[in-house]
Phi, psi and omega in degrees: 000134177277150170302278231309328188322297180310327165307343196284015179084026170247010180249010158292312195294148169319141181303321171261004147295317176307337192272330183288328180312303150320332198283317195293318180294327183274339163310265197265040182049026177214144198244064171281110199281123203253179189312301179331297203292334158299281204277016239207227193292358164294312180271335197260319186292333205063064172194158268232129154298350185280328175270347142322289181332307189298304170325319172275327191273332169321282195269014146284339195271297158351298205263001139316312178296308210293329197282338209296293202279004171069024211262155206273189220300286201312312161313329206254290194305345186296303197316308183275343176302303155347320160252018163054056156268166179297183175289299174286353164261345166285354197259321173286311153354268188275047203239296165301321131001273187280352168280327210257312194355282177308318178282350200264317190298343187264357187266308172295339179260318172270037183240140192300162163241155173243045180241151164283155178262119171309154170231283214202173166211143164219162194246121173205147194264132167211134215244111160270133209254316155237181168203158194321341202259328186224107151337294188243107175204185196207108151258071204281152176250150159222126175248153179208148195222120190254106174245131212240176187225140168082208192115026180055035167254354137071025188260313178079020169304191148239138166251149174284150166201117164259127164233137161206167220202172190260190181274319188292335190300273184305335155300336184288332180277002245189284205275008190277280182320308175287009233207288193297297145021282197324294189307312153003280206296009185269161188282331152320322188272326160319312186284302142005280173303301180296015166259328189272322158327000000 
């Protein structure tokens, strides 16, 4: 959602004109625009049903992400303080959040995806201990064959993906991740993420 959203008179309207604007799109989980939104906050605002639209489809993308990523009260209110609504509309904001949230995620789980899905992974070490030109060394391998489900070709196969790698690789690969894990969670990196978004 862009700051500029907020400018758009539609954060003007009565608190409890918003709530009915918003309960409808998110009930049904598109923000399309219908008679109501015409005559409704449009009609009360003086403004162009195209800014309304905007304005709704904004905070429908907002309370997706927000369901996407499961994020909590505080995290949720950080997100909208950044775009300068008064105190009583983050709080109907996030109010609307936490009523539609579990429903939003369960709406969002039955929509195809076009990523693949972990199914299962197996593993295996395998150590060369000599070879003709040098007797004694230890080279351990570790393979793994990572089967994955979907990719949106909607068939539901599996597909394979083998890799493999030595052990210093993969803890380096392992203290990387948990490193990036780490970064994520600052509050910096937050703010970071809701800008480029």
């Amino acid at each position: 959602m862009q700051p500029h959203w907020s400018r758009t008179g539609l954060f003007k309207v009565e608190p409890q004109h918003l709530n009915q604007t918003l309960s409808r799109p998110l009930r049904n989980l598109h923000p399309a625009p219908s008679e109501p939104l015409r005559g409704g906050p449009a009609g009360k605002l003086c403004v162009p049903v195209e800014t309304v639209q905007r304005g709704v489809e904004g905070l429908m993308y907002l309370m997706t992400e927000s369901s996407k990523h499961m994020i909590s009260k505080v995290d949720f209110l950080d997100s909208v303080l950044v775009l300068g609504f008064g105190e009583e509309l983050n709080q109907i904001l996030l109010q609307l959040y936490l009523q539609h949230h579990s429903e939003i995620r369960s709406i969002l789980s039955q929509l195809p995806s076009n990523l693949p899905a972990y199914h299962n992974l197996e593993w295996r070490l395998d150590v060369q201990l000599a070879s003709r030109a040098i007797r004694q060394q230890v080279v351990p391998v570790l393979t793994m064959r990572l089967l994955l489900t979907g990719g949106g070709d909607g068939t539901g196969e599996l597909s394979r993906r083998v890799l493999q790698t030595d052990p210093g690789t993969l803890l380096h690969l392992i203290s990387t991740l948990e490193g990036a894990l780490a970064a994520i969670k600052t509050n910096h990196a937050r703010r970071i993420f809701r800008n480029i978004k």
